[in-house]
ChimeraX commands (.cxc) that place a marker at each C-alpha (Angstrom):
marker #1 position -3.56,-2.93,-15.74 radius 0.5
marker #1 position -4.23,0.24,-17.75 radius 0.5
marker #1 position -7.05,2.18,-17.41 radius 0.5
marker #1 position -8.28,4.93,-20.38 radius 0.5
marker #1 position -10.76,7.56,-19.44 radius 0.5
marker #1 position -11.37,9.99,-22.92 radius 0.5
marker #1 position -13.92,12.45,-23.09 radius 0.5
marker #1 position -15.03,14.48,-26.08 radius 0.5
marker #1 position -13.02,17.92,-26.40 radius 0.5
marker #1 position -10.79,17.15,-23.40 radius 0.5
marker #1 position -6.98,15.91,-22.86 radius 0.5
marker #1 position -7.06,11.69,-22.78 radius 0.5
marker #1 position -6.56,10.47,-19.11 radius 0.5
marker #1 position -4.95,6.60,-18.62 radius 0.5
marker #1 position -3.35,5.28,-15.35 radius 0.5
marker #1 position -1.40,2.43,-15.39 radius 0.5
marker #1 position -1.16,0.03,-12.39 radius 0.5
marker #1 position 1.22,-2.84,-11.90 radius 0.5
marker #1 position -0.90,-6.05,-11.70 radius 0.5
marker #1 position 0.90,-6.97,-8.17 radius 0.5
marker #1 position -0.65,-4.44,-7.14 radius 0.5
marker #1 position -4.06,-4.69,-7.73 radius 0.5
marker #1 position -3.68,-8.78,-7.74 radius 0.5
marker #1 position -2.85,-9.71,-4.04 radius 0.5
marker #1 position -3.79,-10.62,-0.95 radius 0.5
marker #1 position -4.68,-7.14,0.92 radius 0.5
marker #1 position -6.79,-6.63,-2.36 radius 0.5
marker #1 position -8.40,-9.94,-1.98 radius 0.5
marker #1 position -9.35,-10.04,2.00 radius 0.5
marker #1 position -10.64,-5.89,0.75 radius 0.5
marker #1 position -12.50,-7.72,-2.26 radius 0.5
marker #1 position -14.15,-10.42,-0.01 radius 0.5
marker #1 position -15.32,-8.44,3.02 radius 0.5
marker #1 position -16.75,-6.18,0.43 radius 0.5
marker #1 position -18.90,-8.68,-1.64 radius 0.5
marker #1 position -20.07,-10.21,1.49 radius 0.5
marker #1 position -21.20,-6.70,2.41 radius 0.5
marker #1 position -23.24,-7.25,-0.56 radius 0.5
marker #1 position -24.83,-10.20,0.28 radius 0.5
marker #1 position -22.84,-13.00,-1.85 radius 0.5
marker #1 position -20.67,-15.74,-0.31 radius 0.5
marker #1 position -18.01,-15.76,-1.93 radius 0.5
marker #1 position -14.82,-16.59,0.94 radius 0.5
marker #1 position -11.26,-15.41,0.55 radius 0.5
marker #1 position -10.24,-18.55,-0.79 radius 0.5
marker #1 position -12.35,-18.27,-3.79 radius 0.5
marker #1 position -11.02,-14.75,-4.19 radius 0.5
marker #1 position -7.37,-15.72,-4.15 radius 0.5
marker #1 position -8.06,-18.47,-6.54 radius 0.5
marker #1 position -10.22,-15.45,-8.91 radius 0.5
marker #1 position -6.92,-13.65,-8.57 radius 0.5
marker #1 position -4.62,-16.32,-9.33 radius 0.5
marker #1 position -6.32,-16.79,-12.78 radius 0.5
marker #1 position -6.85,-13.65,-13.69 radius 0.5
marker #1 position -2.66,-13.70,-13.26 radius 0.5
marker #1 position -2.51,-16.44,-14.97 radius 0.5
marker #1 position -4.85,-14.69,-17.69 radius 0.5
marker #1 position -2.86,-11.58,-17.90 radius 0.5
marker #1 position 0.23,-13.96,-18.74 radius 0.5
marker #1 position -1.89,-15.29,-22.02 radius 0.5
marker #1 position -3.69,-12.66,-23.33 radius 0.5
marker #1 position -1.29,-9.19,-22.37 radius 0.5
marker #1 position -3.99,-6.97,-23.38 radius 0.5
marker #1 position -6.97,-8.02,-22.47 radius 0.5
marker #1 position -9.65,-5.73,-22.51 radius 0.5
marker #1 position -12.24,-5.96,-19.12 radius 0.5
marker #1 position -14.47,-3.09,-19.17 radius 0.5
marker #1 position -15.29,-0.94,-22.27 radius 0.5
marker #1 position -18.17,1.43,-21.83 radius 0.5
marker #1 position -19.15,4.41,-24.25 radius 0.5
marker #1 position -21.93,6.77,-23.59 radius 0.5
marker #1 position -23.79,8.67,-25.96 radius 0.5
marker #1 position -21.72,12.21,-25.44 radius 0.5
marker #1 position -18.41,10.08,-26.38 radius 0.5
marker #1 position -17.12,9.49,-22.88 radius 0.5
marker #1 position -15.19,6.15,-23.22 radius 0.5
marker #1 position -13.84,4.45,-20.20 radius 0.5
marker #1 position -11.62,1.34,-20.93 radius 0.5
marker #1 position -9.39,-1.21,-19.02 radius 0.5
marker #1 position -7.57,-3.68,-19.92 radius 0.5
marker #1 position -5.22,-6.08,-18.06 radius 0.5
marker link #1:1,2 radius 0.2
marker link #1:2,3 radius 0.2
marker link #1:3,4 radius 0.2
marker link #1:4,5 radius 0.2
marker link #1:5,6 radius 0.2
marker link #1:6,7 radius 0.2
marker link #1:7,8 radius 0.2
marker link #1:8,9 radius 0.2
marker link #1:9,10 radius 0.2
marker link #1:10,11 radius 0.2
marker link #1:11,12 radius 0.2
marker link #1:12,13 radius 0.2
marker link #1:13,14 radius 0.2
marker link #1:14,15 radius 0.2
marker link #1:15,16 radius 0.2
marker link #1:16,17 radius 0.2
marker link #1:17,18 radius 0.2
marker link #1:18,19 radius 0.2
marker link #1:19,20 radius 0.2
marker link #1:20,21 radius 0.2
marker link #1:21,22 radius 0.2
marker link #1:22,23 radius 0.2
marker link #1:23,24 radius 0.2
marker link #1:24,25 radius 0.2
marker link #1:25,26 radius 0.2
marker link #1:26,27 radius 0.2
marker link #1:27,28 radius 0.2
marker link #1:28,29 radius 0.2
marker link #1:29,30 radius 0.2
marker link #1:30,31 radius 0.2
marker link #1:31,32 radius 0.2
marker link #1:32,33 radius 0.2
marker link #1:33,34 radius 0.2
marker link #1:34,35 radius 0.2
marker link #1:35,36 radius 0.2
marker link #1:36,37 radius 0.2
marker link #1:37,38 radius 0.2
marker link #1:38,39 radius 0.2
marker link #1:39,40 radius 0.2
marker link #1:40,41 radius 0.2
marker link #1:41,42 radius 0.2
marker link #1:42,43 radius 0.2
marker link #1:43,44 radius 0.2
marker link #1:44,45 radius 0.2
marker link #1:45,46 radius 0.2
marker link #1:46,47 radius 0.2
marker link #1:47,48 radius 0.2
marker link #1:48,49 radius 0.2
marker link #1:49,50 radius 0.2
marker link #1:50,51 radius 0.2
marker link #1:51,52 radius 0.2
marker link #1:52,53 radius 0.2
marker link #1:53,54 radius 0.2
marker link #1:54,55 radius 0.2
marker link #1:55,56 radius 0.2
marker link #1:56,57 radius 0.2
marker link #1:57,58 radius 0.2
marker link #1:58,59 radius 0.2
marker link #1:59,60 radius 0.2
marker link #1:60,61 radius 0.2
marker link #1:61,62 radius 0.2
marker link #1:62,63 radius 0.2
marker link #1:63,64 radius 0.2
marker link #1:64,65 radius 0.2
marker link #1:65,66 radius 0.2
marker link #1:66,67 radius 0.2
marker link #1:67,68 radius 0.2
marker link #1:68,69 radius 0.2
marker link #1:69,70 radius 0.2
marker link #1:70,71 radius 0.2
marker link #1:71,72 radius 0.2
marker link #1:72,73 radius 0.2
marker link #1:73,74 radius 0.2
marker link #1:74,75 radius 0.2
marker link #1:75,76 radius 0.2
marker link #1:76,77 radius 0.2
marker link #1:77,78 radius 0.2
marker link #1:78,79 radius 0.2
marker link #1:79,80 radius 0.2
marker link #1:80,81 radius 0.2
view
């Protein structure tokens, strides 16, 4: 996973995080509790099973892009898988 932050004038910033890291079970039991906080039932099965094909996404499509958002003073944030 690779996430771009550029803003207008300044140095680019990107961080780069392995997928096992971000795709696993502490992440998912994290993920759960805190969309139940939220008010949406969504267990920790149905999380591991969101993980497990977003894994098997990343496999298919290596850069897939999730988020791209541009505001009107040129800050760009982007991430892709």
């Amino acid at each position: 996973m690779r996430i771009t932050v550029k803003q207008p004038g300044r140095m680019t910033f990107w961080m780069g995080l392995p997928a096992w890291m971000v795709f696993n079970s502490l992440t998912t039991k994290i993920a759960a509790k805190a969309v139940e906080s939220k008010g949406v039932k969504l267990g920790r099965q149905d999380m591991l099973r969101l993980v497990k094909e977003l894994r098997r996404i990343k496999r298919k499509y290596l850069r897939l892009e999730l988020v791209s958002v541009e505001a009107a003073d040129g800050f760009r944030v982007r991430i892709r898988l």
